[in-house]
GUDREN-622556 format. One record per residue (C-alpha): x, y, z; residue in three letters. Coordinates in steps of 0.02 Angstrom, whole numbers, plus 50000, padded with zeros to 5 digits. Each point is the difference from the previous one (the first is absolute). Example, Ala and Ser with C-alpha at 12.3 -4.5 7.8 and 13.67 -1.06 7.14 Angstrom:
// residues 2
506154977550390ALA;500695017249967SER;
***
This chain:
// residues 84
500005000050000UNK;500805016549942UNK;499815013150132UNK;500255019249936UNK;500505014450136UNK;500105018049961UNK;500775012550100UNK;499535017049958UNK;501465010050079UNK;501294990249959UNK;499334998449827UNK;500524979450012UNK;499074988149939UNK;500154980150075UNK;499214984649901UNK;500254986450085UNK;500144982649915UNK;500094988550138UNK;499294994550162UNK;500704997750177UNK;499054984650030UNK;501004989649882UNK;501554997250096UNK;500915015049885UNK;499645016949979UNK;501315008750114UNK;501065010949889UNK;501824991649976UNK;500635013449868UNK;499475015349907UNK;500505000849813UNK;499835019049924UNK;499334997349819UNK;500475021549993UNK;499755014950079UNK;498374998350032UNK;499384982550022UNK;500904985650106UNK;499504981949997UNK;499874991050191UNK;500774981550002UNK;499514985150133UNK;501484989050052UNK;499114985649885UNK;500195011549846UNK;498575004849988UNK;499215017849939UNK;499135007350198UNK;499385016349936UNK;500465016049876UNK;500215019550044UNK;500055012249910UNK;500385018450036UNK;499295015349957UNK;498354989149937UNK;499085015349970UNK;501175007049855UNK;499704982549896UNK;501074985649969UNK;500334983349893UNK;499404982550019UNK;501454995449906UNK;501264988650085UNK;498804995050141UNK;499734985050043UNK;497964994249995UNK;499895017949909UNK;498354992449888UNK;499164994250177UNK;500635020650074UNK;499515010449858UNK;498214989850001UNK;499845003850190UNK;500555016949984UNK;498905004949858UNK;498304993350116UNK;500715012450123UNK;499865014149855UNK;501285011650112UNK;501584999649919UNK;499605005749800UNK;501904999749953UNK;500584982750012UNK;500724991449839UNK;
***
């Protein structure tokens, strides 16, 4: 179940891939696709959750991981009009 979180002052946006329950989902490692958008990595390998910075001034899909699944979820949100 994807899980989106917005925060409004810091401009960040969190979509979170994973669940606790499974055993994994603590963050092992944080891989920085660029500037604004970094990638969060269980000790299994596998993809926790994405940021991405300054949401509010639009950013790519491209690169991310599940980023069909995301731009699907964030499009039935209807908040953020510049994603790619």
């Amino acid at each position: 179940m994807m899980l989106i979180e917005y925060d409004p002052e810091a401009d960040a946006l969190y979509i979170r891939l994973t669940k606790d329950e499974s055993g994994h989902g603590e963050v092992s490692h944080t891989r920085e696709l660029d500037e604004q958008r970094r990638v969060d990595i269980g000790e299994a390998d596998e993809v926790i959750g994405v940021e991405i910075l300054w949401a509010s001034q639009g950013f790519t899909l491209a690169g991310l991981p599940q980023r069909r699944e995301i731009g699907e979820a964030l499009n039935s949100l209807g908040t953020f009009a510049s994603v790619s």
